[in-house]
N, C-alpha and C positions, 0 to 999 in steps of 0.2 A: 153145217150145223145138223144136228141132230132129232129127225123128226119123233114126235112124241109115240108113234108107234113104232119105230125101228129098233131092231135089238142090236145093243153093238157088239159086234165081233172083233171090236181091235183088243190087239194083245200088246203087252209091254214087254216091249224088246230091251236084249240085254244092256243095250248102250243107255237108254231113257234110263231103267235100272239105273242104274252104276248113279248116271245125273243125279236121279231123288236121293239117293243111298248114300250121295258123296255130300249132300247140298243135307241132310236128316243130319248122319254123324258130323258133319262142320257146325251146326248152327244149335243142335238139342243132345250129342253125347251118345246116340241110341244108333247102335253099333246093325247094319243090315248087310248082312251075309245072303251069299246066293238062295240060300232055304229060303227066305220069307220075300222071294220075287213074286212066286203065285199068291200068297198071303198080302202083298201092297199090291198086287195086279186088281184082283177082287173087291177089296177096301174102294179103288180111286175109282174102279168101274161106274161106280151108284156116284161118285162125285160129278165124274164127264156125265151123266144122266143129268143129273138136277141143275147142272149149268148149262143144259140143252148143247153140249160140244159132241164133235164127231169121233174125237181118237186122242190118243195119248198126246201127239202132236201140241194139239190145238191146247187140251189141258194143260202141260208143261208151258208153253207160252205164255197161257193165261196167268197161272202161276206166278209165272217168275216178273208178269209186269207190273205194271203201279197202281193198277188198279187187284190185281189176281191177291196181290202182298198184303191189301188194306182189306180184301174180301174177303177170300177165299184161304188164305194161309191158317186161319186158325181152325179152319173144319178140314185143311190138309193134316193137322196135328192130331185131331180127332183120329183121325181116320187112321194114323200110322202108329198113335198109342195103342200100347196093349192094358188093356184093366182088365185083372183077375182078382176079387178079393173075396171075402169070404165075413161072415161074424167069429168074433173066436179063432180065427186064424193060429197057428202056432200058440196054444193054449197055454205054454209052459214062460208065455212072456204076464199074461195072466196073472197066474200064477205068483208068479214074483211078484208083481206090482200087491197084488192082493196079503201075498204072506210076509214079504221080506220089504220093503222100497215102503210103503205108505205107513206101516206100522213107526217107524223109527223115524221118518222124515217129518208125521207131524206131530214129534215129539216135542220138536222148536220150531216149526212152520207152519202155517195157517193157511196157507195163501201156493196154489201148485200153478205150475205154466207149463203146458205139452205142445208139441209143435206133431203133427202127424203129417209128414214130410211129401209123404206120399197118400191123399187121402181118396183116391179114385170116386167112386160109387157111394163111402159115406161108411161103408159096413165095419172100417176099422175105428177110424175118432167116434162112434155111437157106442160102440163094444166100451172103448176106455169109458164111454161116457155112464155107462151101465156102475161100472165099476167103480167112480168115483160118486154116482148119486150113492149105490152101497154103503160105501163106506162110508159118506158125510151124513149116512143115518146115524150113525154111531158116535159120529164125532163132531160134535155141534161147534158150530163155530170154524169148521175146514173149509174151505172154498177151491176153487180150481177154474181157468180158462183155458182154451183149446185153439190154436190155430189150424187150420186144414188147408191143406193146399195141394194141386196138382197142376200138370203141365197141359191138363184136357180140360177148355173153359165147359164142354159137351156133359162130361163126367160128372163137374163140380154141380151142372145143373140139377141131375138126380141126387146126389148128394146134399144138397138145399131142401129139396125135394121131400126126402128122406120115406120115399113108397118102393116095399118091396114085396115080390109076389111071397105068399106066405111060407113056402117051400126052403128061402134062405133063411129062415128064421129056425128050422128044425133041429139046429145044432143046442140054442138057447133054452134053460131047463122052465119050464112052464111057469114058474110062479115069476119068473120075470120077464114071461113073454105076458103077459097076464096084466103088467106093471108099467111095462115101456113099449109094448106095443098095440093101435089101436087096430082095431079091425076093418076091415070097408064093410060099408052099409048096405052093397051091392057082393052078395052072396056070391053072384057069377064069375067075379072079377076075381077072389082070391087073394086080394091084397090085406098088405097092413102096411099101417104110419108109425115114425117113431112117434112117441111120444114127446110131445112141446118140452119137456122137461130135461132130452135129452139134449134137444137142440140149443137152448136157449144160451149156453156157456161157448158156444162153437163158432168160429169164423171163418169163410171159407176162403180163398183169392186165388189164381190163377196165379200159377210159379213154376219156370225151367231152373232147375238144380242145376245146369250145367254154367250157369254165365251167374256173375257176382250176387250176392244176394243183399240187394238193397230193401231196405225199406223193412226190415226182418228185424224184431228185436235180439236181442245175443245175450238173454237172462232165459234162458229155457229149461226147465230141471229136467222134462225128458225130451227126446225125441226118436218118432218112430220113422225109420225109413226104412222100409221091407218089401223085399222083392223088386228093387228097383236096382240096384249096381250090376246084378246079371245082364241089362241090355247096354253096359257102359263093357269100355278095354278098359286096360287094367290103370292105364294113364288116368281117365276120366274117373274112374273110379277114389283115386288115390285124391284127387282136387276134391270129389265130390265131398268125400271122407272128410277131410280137410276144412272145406266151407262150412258144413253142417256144424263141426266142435267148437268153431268161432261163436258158433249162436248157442252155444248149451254152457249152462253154469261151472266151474268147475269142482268135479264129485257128482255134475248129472249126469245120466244115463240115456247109452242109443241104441237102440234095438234095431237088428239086421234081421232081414231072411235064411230060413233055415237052409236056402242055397248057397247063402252069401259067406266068403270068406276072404277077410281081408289081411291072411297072411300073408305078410312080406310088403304091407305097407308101411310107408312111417305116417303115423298118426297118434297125437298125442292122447291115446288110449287106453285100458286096460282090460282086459278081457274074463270078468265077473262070472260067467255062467256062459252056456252054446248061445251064439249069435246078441250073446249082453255084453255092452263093452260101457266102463265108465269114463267119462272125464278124468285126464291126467296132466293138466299141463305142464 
């Protein structure tokens, strides 16, 4: 075991490697190539610390046992996700909801359902959520609910949460930082809350994209999943594709990352604008 002042110097060897990286892509999709061995070496270091263990050894044991599985497996998840997100992200998906997709949809609908597939940190389902209080200024009587979800129970916490140091917010034009977000009372701290008003329509749950999707309605008019099929092959990706269109309406809309390209998929889709693909079935 590992004394609370000892610093560890164990390193994770390529074969331990290979174990988590084979036991990660089997069980969640997310593809670990030799690059991100110093990248999960660093992440499980601070994990062997706070389970007071000596070395990788001990960790992977602990892990893989019956009690490591009911403990420790969901802050292994933590630790091996990546979250990068942003407010405003890929603006020109924005854009469309605001110019093109809302104008015309509630011309006979009333009532919107978004799925934010991949909701990390919070910074994307608030963005939509900006967007839709907006617009249901205008349009009395439009409503909308939001499901969020991600595969990091850790994530979803700050995302609940909804505090972000005020520095993320510098993308947002002032009169709606002004609107939907609140300041901290402690000057030093530099933070802001969204505003109750963002949150109020949003649900958050704990979801791996990669194994069936139970429990998910399959009436969704949008949904976003952005920047998430870059850590899948191209296999997982094509299921993933695939899973998501069972739960979106047909004629809704899914928005990709502007990394992501799902040529030479088959997926019952159609491809609207860069990284906008409709419902085709």
């Amino acid at each position: 075991m590992l004394d609370k002042n000892e610093v560890l110097t164990s390193k994770l060897t390529i074969p331990q490697f290979k174990i988590l990286g084979n036991f990660i892509h089997t069980n969640y999709g997310i593809q670990m190539p030799d690059s991100k061995k110093i990248l999960l070496e660093g992440r499980l270091q601070k994990r062997i610390k706070t389970n007071n263990l000596s070395n990788f050894t001990e960790y992977i044991e602990f892990l893989f046992s019956d009690d490591g599985k009911s403990r420790e497996l969901p802050f292994f998840i933590d630790a091996v996700s990546t979250n990068k997100t942003d407010f405003y992200r890929e603006p020109h998906h924005f854009d469309f909801l605001r110019q093109t997709f809302l104008p015309v949809f509630a011309q006979n609908n009333k009532h919107l359902k978004i799925w934010s597939a991949a909701a990390s940190s919070g910074e994307e389902p608030y963005t939509i959520a900006i967007e839709m209080q907006e617009f249901m200024e205008k349009n009395r009587g439009f409503n909308y609910e939001m499901l969020g979800t991600d595969i990091s129970t850790d994530i979803l916490k700050k995302a609940l949460k909804g505090v972000y140091d005020e520095k993320r917010i510098d993308i947002i034009p002032l009169n709606l930082k002004r609107k939907y977000f609140l300041k901290s009372k402690n000057r030093e701290r530099k933070t802001v809350k969204v505003a109750p008003i963002l949150q109020k329509n949003i649900k958050y749950k704990s979801l791996n994209l990669t194994v069936p999707l139970v429990n998910i309605p399959n009436d969704f008019d949008l949904i976003f999943c952005r920047n998430v099929l870059i850590y899948f092959n191209r296999q997982m990706q094509e299921k993933v594709i695939n899973s998501l269109c069972t739960k979106l309406k047909p004629g809704g809309y899914l928005f990709l990352g502007h990394s992501e390209s799902i040529t030479g998929i088959v997926a019952p889709v159609t491809q609207v604008a860069p990284t906008i693909y409709q419902h085709t079935p």
